[in-house]
N, C-alpha and C positions, 0 to 999 in steps of 0.2 A: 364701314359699319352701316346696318339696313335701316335706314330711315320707317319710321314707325308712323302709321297714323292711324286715328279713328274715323265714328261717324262723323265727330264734331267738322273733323278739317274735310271730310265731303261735304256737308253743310255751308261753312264757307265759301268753299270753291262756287258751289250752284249759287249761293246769295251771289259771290260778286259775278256771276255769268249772269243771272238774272238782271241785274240793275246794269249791266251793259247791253244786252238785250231789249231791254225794258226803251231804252232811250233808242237804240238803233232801231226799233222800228219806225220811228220819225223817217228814217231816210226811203220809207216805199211811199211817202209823200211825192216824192219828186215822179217816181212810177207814176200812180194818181194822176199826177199834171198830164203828164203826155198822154196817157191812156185819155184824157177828156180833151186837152184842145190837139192833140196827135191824129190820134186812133180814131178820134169821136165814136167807139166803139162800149159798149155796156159791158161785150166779155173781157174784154180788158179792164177797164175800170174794177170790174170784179174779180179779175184776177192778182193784181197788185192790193187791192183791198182786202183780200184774203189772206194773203200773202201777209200782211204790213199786222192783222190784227192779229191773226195767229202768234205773229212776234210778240207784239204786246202782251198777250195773255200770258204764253210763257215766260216773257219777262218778269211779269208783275207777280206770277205766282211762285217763280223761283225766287224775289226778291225780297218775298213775303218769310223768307224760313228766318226760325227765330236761332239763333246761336249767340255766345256771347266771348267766343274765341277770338281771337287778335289776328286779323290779316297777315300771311307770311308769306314770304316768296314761295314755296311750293305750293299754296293756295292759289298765286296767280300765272304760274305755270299749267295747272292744271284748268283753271277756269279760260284761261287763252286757248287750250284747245278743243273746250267743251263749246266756247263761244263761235270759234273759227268754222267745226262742223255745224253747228245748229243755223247758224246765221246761212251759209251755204245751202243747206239744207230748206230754210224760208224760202228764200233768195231766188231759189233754183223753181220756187213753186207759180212763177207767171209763165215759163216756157212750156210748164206741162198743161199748165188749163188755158191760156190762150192759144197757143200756138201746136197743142198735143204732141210735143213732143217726149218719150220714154221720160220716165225720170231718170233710167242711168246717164242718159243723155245731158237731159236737163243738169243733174249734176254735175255733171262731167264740166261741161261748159261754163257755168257758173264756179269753181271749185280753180277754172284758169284763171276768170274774170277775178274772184276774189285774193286769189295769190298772185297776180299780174303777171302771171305765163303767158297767155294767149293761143295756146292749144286750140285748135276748136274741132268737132265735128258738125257748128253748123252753119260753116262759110258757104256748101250749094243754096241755102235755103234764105241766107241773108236778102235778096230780092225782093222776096214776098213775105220778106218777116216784118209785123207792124212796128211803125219806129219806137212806140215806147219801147219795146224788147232790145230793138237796138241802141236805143240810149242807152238803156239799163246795163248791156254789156258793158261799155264803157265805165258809166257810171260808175258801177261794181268796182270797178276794177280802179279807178281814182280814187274810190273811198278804203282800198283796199291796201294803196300804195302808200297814203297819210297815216292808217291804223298800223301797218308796218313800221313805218318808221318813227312812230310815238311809243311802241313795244320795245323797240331796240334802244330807242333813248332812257328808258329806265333798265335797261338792262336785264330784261328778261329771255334775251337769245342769245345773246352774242359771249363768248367766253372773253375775250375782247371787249370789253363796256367802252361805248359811245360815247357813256357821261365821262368818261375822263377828258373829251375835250370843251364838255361844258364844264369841270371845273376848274378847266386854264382858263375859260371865258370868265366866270363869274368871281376865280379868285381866292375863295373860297369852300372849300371842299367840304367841309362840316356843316355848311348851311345847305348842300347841295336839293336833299328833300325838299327842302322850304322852296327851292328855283324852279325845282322842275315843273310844275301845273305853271308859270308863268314862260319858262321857258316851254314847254308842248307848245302854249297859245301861241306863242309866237313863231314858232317853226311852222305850225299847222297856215300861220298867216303867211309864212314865206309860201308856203307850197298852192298857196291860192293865188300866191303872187307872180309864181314864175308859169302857174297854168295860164292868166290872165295875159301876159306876155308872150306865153306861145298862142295862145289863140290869135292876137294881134299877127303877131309874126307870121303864118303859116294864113292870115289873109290877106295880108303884104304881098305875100309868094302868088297869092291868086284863087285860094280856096276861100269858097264861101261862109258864110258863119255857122253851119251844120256839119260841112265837112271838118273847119278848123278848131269846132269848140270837141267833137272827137275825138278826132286824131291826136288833137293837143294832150287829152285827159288819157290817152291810150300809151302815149310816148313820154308825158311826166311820169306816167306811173310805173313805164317797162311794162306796158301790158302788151301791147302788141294787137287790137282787136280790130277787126276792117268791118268798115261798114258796110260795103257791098260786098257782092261775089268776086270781081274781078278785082277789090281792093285798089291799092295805089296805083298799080295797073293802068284800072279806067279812069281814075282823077289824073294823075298824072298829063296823060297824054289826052287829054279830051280840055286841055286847060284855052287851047284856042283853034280858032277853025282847021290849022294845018296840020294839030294835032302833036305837034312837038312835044317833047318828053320836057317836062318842066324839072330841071335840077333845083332850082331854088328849093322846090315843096323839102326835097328829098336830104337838101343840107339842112334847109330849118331843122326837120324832123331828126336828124343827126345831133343837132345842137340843141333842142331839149331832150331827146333820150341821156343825153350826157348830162346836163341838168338834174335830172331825175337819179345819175346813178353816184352822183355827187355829196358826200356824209352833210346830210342837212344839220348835223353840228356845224360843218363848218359854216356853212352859211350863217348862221347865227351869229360863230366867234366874230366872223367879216363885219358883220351888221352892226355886233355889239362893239367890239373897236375901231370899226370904222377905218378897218386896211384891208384892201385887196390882193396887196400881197402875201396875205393869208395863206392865198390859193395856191400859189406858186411854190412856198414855202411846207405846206403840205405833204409828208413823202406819199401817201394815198392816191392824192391829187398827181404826182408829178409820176408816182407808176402807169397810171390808168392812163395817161396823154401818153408815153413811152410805149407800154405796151398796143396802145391803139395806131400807133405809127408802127410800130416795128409787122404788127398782123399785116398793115395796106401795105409794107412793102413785101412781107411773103406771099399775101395771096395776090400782087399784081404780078407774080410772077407765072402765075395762072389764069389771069384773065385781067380786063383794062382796068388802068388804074380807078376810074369810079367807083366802077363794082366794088373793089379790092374796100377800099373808103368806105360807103355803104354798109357792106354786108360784117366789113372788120366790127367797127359800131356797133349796128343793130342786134348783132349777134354779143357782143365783148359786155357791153353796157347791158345786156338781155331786154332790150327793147321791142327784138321780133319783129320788128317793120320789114316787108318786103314790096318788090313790084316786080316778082318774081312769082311764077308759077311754084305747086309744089312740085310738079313735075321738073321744071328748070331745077330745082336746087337738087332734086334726088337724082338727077343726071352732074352737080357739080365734081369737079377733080373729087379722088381721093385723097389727095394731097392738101385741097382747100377745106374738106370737111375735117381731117388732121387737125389745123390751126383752128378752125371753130371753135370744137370740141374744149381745146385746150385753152383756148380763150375764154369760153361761157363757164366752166369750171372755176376756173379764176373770179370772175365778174366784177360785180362793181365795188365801190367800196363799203366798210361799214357804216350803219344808219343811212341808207340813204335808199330806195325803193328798186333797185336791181338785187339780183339775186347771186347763186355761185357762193364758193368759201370763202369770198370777201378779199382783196385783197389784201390789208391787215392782215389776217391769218396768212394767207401766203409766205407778205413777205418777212413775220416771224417766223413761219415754219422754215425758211430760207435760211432764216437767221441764226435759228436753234441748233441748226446743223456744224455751219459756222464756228458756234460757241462750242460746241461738243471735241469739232476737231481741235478749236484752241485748247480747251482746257485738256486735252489729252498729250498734247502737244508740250502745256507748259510746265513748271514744277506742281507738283502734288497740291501744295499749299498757296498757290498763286492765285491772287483777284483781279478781278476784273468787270466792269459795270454790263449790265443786258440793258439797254435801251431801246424804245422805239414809241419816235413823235413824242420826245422829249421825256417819255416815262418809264419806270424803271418795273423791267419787266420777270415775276420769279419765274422758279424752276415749275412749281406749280402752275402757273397759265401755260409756260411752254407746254407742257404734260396734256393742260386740258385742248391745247390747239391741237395736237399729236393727235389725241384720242378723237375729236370734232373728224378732221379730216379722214383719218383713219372708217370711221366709222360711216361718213359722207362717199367713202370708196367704195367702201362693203356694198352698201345700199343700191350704189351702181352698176356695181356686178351683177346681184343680184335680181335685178330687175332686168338687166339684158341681157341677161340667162332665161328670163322668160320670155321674153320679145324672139328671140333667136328660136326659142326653142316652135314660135310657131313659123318659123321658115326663114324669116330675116338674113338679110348679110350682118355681118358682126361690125361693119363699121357705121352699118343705118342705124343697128339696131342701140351704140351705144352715144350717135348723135339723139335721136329720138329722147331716149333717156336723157341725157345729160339734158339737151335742150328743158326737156318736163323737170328734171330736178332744180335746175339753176333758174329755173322758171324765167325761160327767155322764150320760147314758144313757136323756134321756125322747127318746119316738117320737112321729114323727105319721102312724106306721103305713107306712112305705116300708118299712122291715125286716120280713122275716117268714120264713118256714118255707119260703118258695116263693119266695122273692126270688131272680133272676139273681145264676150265680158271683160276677160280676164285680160287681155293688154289695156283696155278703158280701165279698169278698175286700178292694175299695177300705175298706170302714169299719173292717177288720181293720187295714191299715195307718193310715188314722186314728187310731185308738184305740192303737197300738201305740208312732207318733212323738209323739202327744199325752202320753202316759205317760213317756214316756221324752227326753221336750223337746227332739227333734231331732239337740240334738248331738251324744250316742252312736252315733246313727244313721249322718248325715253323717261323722262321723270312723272309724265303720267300713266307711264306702265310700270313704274316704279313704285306707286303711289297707290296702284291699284291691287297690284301684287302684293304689299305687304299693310292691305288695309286691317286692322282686327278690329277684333268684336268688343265693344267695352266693358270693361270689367264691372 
């Protein structure tokens, strides 16, 4: 049946974009800072200033609309995607007036930073880009990986809901509303918590407090953003006079991307019961460790096992860390970009800031299949329970997982139908993609500074319905399509 709406529920949606808005423009404060003791520069300071107050205005005036209709989930579907481009849109407005670069550009880049892809087109320019701008990259993209995964904890993406492992945590399922603004805080303080511990970490390893408070906020979030041109590259190996490749940097950075791609439910259950064998007990947790062993041992069959470890990760978890050329990886095996491919589709698990169909969906859709051959297998009239992570799963979610992934293909194709059709090989052109969808963010050099509108614009909406898993999307063309006129 076609869901119906009026003015009233556009009215809402922009009220609660507004008052989200309205508060996120606080966060071009931190802009601000580095633009005056960074940059010490006036066009900077005015470019984040502009940026920050334009927010507010739009905030406060979309906050301002008077309605007296009741907040409903399609209300906050649609206002999550009115929010996700407009804020992107601010956001993206310090690279075009300080630094002049295009606004598809500027978009584009900012649009990774906010969905924690890490795409970029402007890794030549990082050099001479003023450090507030390089903060901000990251920055974006930390606050982008936290806004993530407080979306997912109320369940507004995932067909698969999150909250069902905070209501094994809290016990109570009925009072679950009343938990959640306590529990966000508290997951929002984990996620400060494990960035402040990779910063530690990763200057253990030998990075300084610039390199390691970046990189840290780039690899909790799955963003993937380098601060220089030559990226991990030239930290790496520049870490002492003889120039040795530092492995430590490159496990730390393994061991918070993993962190990051971790159901920050669980972390809470851990917290709030006080067992760590939470994690182990986990079947999400115990896929994502399985399948990240089983990658290192396919692709060391392609090259030494670091790499294999490394790239399994960064790529699996959508973390996108490299210290690799884009050149090197557009030269790797076809056999190694195979396993990627098929890895970063999978990704991390659900609620947690990696991207991919989650492995939850996976591995019901695994499962679905399973139950189809039993039940065909067995008597007509015969039962049997759907479980997974202890809960009882219907015919309906199987359906809507079906349909999720189903539809997360389509989109796939579809897009490396256009990539290809500007000359690409078909297996660049559906890493490319996948990486922008699963918003994991390595290249094998299709993207660039010079790249056609139209493949900048197509990985824009990859990276945008990959972040945002579709159904926000879908239910705001839903929503727009069957808006009427009031009676």
């Amino acid at each position: 049946m076609l869901l119906r709406v009026g003015k009233e529920d556009i009215k809402v949606s922009l009220k609660l974009s507004g008052e989200v808005l309205f508060y996120a423009s606080l966060i071009f404060i931190v802009g601000i800072i580095f633009a005056i003791i960074g940059d010490k520069s006036y066009l900077s300071l005015f470019g984040f200033f502009t940026a920050g107050l334009l927010t507010f205005i739009t905030g406060f005036i979309l906050k301002k609309i008077q309605t007296k209709k009741e907040i409903e989930q399609k209300h906050s579907l649609f206002a999550i995607v009115i929010i996700w481009l407009a804020f992107c849109f601010f956001a993206s407005l310090p690279f075009v007036i300080i630094s002049n670069f295009s606004f598809i550009d500027a978009y584009f880049d900012t649009m990774s930073s906010l969905t924690t892809t890490g795409l970029t087109v402007m890794q030549p320019f990082l050099d001479t880009m003023p450090i507030s701008l390089i903060f901000w990259r990251s920055f974006v993209g930390w606050i982008g990986g936290i806004g993530i995964v407080l979306i997912a904890l109320i369940g507004l993406m995932t067909t698969y809901q999150t909250t069902t492992k905070l209501i094994s945590a809290e016990g109570r399922g009925d009072q679950l509303k009343e938990n959640l603004k306590n529990a966000g805080t508290k997951i929002a303080l984990i996620y400060i918590g494990l960035t402040i511990i990779g910063i530690i970490l990763l200057m253990f390893c030998g990075q300084n407090l610039w390199q390691a408070t970046n990189y840290t906020m780039s690899a909790i979030s799955t963003n993937g953003m380098d601060i220089t041109t030559a990226g991990l590259t030239e930290i790496n190996n520049g870490w002492n006079p003889v120039g040795i490749h530092n492995y430590f940097v490159d496990l730390a950075l393994v061991f918070i991307m993993v962190m990051g791609s971790i159901s920050f439910s669980l972390y809470y259950m851990v917290l709030k019961k006080r067992n760590l064998f939470l994690f182990i007990r986990d079947p999400e947790f115990k896929v994502l460790i399985f399948l990240g062993i089983t990658g290192t041992i396919l692709l060391s069959l392609k090259m030494n096992l670091f790499d294999s470890f490394f790239y399994t990760f960064s790529f699996f978890t959508c973390g996108g860390l490299t210290y690799y050329s884009t050149l090197q990886l557009a030269n790797f095996d076809e056999f190694i970009k195979l396993i990627l491919i098929l890895l970063v589709i999978v990704g991390g698990c659900a609620g947690s800031t990696s991207g991919g169909i989650k492995i939850s969906r996976a591995i019901i859709f695994l499962k679905g299949i399973f139950w189809k051959i039993k039940s065909v297998l067995l008597p007509q009239n015969a039962f049997f329970k759907k479980t997974f992570d202890g809960q009882s799963i219907s015919n309906d979610q199987i359906k809507e997982i079906n349909q999720f992934i189903l539809l997360w293909i389509i989109f796939l194709i579809i897009s490396t139908a256009i990539i290809v059709f500007h000359g690409y090989t078909m297996v660049d052109s559906i890493f490319e993609v996948a990486s922008a969808q699963s918003n994991s963010g390595l290249s094998v050099g299709i993207l660039s500074i010079d790249s056609p509108v139209l493949i900048k614009l197509t990985l824009i909406f990859n990276m945008f319905i990959g972040r945002l898993e579709i159904i926000p999307i879908i239910a705001t063309i839903g929503l727009i399509l069957s808006l009427k006129k009031k009676v």
